[in-house]
C-alpha positions as CSV (number, residue, x, y, z in Angstrom):
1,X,-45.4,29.9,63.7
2,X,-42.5,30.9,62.6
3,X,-41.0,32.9,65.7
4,X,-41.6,29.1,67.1
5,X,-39.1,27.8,64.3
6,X,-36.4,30.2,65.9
7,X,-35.9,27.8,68.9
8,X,-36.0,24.3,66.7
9,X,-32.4,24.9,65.2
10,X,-29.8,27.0,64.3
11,X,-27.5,29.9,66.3
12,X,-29.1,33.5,67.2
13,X,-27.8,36.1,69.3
14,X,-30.1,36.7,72.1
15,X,-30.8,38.5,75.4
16,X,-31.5,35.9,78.2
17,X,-31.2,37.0,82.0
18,X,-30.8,40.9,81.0
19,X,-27.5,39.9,78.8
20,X,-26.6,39.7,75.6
21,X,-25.6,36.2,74.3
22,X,-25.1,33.4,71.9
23,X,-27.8,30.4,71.7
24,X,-27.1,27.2,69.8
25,X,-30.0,24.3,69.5
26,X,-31.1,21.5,67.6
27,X,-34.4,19.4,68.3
28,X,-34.6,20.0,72.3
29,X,-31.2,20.6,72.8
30,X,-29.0,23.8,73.5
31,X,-26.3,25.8,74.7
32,X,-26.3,29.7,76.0
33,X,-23.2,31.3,76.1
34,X,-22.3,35.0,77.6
35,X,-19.5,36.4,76.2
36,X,-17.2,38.1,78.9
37,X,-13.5,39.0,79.3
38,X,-12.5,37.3,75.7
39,X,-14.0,33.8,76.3
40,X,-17.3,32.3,75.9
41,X,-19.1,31.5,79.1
42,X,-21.8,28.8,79.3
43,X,-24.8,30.2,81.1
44,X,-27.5,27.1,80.5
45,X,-27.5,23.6,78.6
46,X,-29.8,21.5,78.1
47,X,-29.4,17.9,76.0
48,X,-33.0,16.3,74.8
49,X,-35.1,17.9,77.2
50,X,-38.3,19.3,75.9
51,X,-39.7,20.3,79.5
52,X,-36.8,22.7,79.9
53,X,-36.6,23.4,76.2
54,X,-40.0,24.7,76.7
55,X,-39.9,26.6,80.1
56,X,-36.7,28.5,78.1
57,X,-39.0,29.5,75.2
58,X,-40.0,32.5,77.5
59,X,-37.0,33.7,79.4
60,X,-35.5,34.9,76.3
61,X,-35.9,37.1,73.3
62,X,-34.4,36.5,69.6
63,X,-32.4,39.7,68.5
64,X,-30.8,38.4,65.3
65,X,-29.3,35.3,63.8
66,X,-25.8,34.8,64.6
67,X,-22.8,34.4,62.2
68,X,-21.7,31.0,61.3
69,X,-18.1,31.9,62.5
70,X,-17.0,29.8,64.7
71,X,-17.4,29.9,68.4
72,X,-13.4,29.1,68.9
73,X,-12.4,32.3,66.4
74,X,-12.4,34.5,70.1
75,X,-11.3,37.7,68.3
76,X,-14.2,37.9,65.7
77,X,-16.8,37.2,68.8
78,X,-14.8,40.0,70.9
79,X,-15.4,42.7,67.7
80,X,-18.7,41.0,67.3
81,X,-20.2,41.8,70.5
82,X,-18.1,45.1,71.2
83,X,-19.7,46.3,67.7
84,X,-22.9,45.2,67.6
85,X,-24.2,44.9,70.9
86,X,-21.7,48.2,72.7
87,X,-21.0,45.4,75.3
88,X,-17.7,45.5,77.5
């Protein structure tokens, strides 16, 4: 039950199509972002929509939760993801 709770709320840094990247949700709706070249890149959204909320559920795999820094503070994510993750 509580791997379930992972996907209700929160941020988490995940791996979702073989990369690395930065999910956001609350009740059925959320944002995947791939970090590349110094920005964020949105890879899938979804607003209030359980069917896809669900069929997501198995394409991806929780690594760890993510810092609450902010998503516009580029810089941290850059050392974040260079660090953590050895991505380029």
């Amino acid at each position: 039950m509580a791997n379930k709770d992972l996907f209700i709320s929160g941020r988490y840094i995940i791996e979702y199509s073989g990369k690395r990247c930065h999910f956001s949700s609350r009740g059925y709706s959320y944002a995947i972002r791939y970090f590349q070249n110094g920005v964020f890149v949105e890879l899938d959204r979804g607003c209030s929509d359980k069917e896809k909320y669900d069929v997501l559920k198995s394409r991806i795999k929780v690594i760890q939760k993510a810092p609450r820094e902010s998503l516009d503070n580029l810089v941290f994510w850059g050392e974040f993801f260079q660090a953590k993750h050895n991505l380029k």
